[in-house]
C-alpha positions as CSV (number, residue, x, y, z in Angstrom):
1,X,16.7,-23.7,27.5
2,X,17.0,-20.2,26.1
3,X,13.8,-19.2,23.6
4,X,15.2,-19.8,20.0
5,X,16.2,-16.3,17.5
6,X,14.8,-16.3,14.5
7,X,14.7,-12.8,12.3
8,X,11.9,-13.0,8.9
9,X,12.5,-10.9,6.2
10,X,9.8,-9.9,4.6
11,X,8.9,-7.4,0.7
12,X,5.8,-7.4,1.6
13,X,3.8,-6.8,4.3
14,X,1.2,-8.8,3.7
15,X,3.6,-11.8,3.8
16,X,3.9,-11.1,7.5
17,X,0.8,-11.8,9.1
18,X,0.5,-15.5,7.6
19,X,3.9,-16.7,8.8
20,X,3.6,-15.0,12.4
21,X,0.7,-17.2,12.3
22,X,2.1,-20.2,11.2
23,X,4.9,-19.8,14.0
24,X,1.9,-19.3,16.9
25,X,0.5,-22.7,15.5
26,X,4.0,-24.6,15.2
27,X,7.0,-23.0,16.5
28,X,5.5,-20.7,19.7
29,X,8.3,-20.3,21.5
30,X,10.3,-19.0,19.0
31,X,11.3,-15.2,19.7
32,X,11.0,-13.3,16.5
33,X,12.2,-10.1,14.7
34,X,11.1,-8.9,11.3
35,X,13.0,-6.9,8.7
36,X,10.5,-4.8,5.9
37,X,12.2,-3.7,2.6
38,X,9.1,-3.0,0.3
39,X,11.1,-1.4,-2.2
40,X,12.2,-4.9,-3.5
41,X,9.0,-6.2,-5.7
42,X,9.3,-2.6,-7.5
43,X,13.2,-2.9,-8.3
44,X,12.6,-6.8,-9.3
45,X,10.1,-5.2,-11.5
46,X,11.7,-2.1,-12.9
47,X,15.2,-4.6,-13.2
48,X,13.4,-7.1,-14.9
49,X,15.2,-9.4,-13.4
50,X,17.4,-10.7,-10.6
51,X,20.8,-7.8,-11.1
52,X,23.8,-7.4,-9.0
53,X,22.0,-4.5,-7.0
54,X,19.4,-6.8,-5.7
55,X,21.4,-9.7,-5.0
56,X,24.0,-7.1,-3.2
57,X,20.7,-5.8,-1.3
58,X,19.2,-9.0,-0.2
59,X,22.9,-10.2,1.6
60,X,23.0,-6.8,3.2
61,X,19.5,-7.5,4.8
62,X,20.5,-11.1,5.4
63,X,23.7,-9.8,7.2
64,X,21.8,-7.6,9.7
65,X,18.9,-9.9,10.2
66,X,21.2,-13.0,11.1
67,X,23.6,-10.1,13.5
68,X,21.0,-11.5,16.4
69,X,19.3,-14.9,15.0
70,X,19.8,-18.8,15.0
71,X,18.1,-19.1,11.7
72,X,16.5,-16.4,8.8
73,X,13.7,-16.9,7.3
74,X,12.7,-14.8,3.5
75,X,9.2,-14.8,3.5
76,X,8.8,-13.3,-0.4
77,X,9.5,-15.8,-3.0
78,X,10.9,-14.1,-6.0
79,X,14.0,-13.8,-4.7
80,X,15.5,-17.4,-4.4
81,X,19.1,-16.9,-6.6
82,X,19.8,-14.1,-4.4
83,X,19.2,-15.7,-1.2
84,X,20.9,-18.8,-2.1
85,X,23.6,-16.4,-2.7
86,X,23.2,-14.5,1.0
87,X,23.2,-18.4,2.4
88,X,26.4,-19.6,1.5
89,X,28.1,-16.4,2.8
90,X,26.4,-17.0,6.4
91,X,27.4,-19.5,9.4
92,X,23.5,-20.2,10.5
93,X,20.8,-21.5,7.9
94,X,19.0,-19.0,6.0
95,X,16.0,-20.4,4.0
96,X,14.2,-19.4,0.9
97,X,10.3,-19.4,1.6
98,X,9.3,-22.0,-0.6
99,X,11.6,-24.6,-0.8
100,X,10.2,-26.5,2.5
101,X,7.0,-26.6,0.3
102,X,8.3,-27.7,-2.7
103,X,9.8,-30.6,-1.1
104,X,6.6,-31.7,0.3
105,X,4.5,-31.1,-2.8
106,X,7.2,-33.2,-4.7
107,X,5.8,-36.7,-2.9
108,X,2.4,-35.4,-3.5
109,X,2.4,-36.6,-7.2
110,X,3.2,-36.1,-10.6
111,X,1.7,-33.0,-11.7
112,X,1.7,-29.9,-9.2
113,X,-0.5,-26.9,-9.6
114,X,0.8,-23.4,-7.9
115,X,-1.8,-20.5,-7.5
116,X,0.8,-17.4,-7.6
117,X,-0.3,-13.3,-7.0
118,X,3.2,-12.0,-8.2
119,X,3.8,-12.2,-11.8
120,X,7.7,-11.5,-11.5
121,X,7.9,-14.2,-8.7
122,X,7.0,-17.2,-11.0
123,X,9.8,-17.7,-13.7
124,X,12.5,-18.4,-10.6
125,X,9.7,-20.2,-8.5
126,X,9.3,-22.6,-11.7
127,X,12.7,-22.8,-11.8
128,X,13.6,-23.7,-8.6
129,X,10.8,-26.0,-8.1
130,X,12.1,-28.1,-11.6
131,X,15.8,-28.0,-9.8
132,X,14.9,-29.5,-6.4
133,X,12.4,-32.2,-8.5
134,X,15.2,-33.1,-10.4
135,X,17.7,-32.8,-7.8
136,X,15.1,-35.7,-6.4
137,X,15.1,-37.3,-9.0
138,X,11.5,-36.5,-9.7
139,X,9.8,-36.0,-13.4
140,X,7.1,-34.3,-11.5
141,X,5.5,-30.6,-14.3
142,X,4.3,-27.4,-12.2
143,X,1.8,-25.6,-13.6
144,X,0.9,-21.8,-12.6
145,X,-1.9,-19.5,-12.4
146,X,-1.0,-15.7,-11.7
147,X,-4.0,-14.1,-10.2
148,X,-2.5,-10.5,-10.1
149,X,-6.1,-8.5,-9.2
150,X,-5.3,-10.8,-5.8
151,X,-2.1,-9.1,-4.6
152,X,-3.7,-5.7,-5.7
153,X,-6.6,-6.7,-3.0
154,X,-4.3,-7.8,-0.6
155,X,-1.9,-4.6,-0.6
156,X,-5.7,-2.6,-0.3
157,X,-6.3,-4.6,2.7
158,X,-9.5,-6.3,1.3
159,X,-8.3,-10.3,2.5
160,X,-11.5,-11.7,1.7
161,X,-11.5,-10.6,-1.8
162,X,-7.8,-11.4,-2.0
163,X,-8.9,-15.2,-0.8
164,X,-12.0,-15.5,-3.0
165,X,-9.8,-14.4,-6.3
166,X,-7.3,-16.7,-5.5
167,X,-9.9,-19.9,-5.0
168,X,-11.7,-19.2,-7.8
169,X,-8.9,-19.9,-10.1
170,X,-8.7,-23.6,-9.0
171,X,-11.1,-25.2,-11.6
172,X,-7.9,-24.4,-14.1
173,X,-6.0,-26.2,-12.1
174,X,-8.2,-29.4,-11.3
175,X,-6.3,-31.7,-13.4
176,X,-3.3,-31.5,-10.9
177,X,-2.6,-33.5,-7.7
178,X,-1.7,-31.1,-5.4
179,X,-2.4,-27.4,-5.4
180,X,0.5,-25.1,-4.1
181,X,-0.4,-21.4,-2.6
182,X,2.5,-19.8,-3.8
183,X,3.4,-16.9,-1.8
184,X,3.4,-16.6,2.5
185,X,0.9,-13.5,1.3
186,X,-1.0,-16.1,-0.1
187,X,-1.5,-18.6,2.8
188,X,-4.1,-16.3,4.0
189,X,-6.7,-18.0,1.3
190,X,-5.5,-21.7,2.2
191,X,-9.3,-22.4,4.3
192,X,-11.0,-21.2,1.4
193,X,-9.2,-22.9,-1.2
194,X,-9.1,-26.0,0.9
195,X,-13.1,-25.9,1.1
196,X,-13.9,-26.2,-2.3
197,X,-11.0,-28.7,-3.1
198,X,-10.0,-32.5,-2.1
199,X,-7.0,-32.0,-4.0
200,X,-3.6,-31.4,-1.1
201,X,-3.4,-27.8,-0.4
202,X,0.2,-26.9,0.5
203,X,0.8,-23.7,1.7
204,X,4.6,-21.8,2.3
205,X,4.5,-20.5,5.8
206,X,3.6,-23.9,7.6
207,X,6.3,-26.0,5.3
208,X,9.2,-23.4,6.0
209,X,8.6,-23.2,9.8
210,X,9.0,-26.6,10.2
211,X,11.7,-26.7,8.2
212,X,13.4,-23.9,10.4
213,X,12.2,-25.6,13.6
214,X,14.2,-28.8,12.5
215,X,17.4,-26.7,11.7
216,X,17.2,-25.0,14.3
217,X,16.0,-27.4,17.3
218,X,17.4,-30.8,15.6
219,X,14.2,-32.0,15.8
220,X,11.7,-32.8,13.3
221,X,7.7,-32.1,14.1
222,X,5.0,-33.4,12.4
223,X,2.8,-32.3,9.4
């Protein structure tokens, strides 16, 4: 059998290093390609919002990135309307990067805390979250802490400082049941945040490259 295709599409780089990880653990033999457009978290920022022009601009990168792949993967999470969007125009499944995670974190309890690094990201994370819970038919709150300085310390390439920043901001969240890392950028910190928690850490990378695997494949592998 023929290695799988998959092509990740990625707005910020360092997105990329956590879910090449995540496919070394669970998906090895899965050839990959990657697709960079940087310029997106700016434009979402400068927009204000999800417009036309961005939902136009993630199908066009969807388009190229599925000309060669079984499955596409968006590894930045503030753009789930527009990739919803680019999925129903293509004949192969396209995933956002949380919504394997969400799923999960939805049986975890009743009240869900998500550590985010991306301010713009959160409203339509928040949002799609509530729709899949009540698509469920789940009563289950989400509850966010930004941690901004993070994502700055990231894009500077200082990962341990990125990682400390974003555990430190679990005691606001200790009421919760599980703890969601928001972003794939954020996975990095999941060993440190899971060290100074018993609370569920889920983390996006892991979740959507199961979920991929099982499109994919047709067979489901284990947590």
């Amino acid at each position: 059998m023929s290695a799988p295709r998959i092509a990740l599409v990625h707005a910020v780089a360092p997105a990329m290093a956590p879910i090449h990880a995540a496919l070394d653990r669970l998906w090895p033999r899965a050839q990959r390609s990657n697709l960079l457009d940087d310029g997106l978290p700016a434009a979402l920022e400068r927009e204000g919002g999800i417009t036309e022009a961005i939902r136009a601009r993630i199908l066009r990168l969807a388009q190229h990135a599925a000309a060669d792949a079984q499955g596409v993967l968006f590894t930045c999470s503030a753009f789930a309307p527009a990739i919803d969007a680019a999925a129903a125009q293509l004949p192969l499944p396209v995933l956002k990067p949380d919504d394997a995670m969400f799923a999960e974190a939805i049986a975890c309890g009743h009240r869900i805390g998500m550590i985010a690094t991306f301010a713009a990201a959160v409203p339509s994370m928040e949002e799609t979250f509530l729709a899949r819970a009540r698509g469920l038919g789940s009563a289950v709150t989400i509850e966010t802490v930004c941690v901004p300085e993070a994502m700055a310390a990231a894009r500077a390439g200082d990962v341990a400082r990125h990682d400390r920043l974003v555990a430190d901001a679990l005691p606001r969240l200790a009421h919760c049941d599980a703890i969601l890392l928001a972003h794939f950028s954020t996975a990095t910190a999941l060993q440190e945040v899971q060290s100074r928690t018993r609370q569920p850490v889920l983390s996006a990378p892991d979740s959507a490259v199961r979920r991929l695997r099982t499109l994919v494949e047709g067979a489901p592998i284990p947590r």
